[in-house]
C-alpha positions in Angstrom: -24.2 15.1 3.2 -25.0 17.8 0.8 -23.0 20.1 2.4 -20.1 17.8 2.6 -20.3 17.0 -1.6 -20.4 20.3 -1.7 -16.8 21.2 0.1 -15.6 18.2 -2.0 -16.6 19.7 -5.2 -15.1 22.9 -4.1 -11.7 21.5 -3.4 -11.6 19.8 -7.3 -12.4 23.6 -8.3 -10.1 24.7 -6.5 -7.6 22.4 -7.8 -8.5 22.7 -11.7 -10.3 25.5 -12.5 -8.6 28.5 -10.5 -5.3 30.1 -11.6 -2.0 29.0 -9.3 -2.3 31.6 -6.6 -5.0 33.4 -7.8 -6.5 36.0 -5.4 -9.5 33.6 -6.0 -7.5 30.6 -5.3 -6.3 32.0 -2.3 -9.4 32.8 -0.8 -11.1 29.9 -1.6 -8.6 27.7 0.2 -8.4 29.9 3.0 -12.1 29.1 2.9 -11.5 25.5 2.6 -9.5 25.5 5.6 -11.8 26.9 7.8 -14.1 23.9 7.2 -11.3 21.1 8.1 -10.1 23.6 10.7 -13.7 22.9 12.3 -14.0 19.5 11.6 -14.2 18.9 7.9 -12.5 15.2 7.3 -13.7 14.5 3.6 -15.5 10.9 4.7 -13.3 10.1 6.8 -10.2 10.1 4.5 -8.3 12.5 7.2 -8.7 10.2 9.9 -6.8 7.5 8.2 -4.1 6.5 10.3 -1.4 7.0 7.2 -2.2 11.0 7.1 -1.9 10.8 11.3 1.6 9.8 10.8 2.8 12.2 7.8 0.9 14.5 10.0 3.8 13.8 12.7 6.2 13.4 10.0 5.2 16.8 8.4 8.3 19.1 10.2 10.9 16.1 9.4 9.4 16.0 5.7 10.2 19.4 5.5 13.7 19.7 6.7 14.7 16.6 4.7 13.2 17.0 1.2 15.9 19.9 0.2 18.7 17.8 1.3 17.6 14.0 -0.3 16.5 15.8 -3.5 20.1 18.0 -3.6 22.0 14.8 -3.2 19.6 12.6 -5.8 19.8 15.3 -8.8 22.7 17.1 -8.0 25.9 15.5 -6.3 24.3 11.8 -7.9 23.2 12.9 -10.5 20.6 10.2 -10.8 18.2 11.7 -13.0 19.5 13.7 -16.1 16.9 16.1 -16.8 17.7 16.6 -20.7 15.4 13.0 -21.0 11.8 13.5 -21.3 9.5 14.2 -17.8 8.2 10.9 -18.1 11.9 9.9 -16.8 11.7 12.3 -14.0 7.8 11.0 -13.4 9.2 7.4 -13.1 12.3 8.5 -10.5 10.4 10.5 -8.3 8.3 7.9 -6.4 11.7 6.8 -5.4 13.1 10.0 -4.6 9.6 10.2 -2.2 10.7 6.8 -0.4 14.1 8.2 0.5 12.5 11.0 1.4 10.1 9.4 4.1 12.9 7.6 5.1 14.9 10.1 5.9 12.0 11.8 7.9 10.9 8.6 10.0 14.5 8.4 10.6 14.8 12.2 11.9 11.4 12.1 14.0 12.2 8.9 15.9 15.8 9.6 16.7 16.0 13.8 16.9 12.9 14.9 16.9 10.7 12.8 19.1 13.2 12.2 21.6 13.7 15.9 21.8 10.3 16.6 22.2 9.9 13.9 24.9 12.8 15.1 27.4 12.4 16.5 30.8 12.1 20.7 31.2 11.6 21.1 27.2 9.6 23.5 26.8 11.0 26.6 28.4 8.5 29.8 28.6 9.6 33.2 27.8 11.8 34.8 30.7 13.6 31.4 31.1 15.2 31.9 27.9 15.9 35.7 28.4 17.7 35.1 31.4 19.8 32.8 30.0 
């Protein structure tokens, strides 16, 4: 339990009180990660069902926040960012949604499918000799 409050107070250092990418920083994550890497789950928290799923959603997150957020700020132009950052605060939960939508929407009709098909995963000399 000690231990555990510990690696919790670790991760709030590492969040405010070391420089963004910090040597320090850098190691103390890497750090971090070994510890939820072997089972760390802060209480619990990263069993919650909701981080399972962005878990899945993670690659389609990826590929789909570059192309919501181009087409929100720049061909909509839905957020004019010479108003304050409490403007841009305010938009981007909603930029977020379309975001997730656009990823559930990827995973369940590209991704998963793809992932779920017969002969998908090929090993090495299979795709050389093709």
């Amino acid at each position: 339990m000690v231990f555990a409050i510990a690696l919790c107070l670790l991760t709030l250092f590492i969040l405010f009180a070391t420089s963004a990418y910090s040597y320090w920083q850098m190691l103390l994550c890497g750090l971090l990660f070994c510890f939820i890497a072997n089972g760390f789950t802060y209480f619990g928290v990263l069993y919650q069902r909701s981080l399972k799923v962005l878990g899945e959603l993670s690659y389609s997150l990826y590929l789909t926040h570059g192309l919501v957020m181009y087409v929100w700020f720049n061909l909509l132009h839905l957020h004019d960012f010479s108003q304050s950052m409490t403007a841009y605060v305010w938009t981007y939960p909603l930029v977020l949604v379309f975001v997730v939508m656009f990823a559930v929407i990827g995973y369940n009709y590209i991704e998963k499918p793809l992932m779920h098909r017969p002969n998908y995963r090929r090993d090495a000399t299979t795709v050389l000799q093709s």
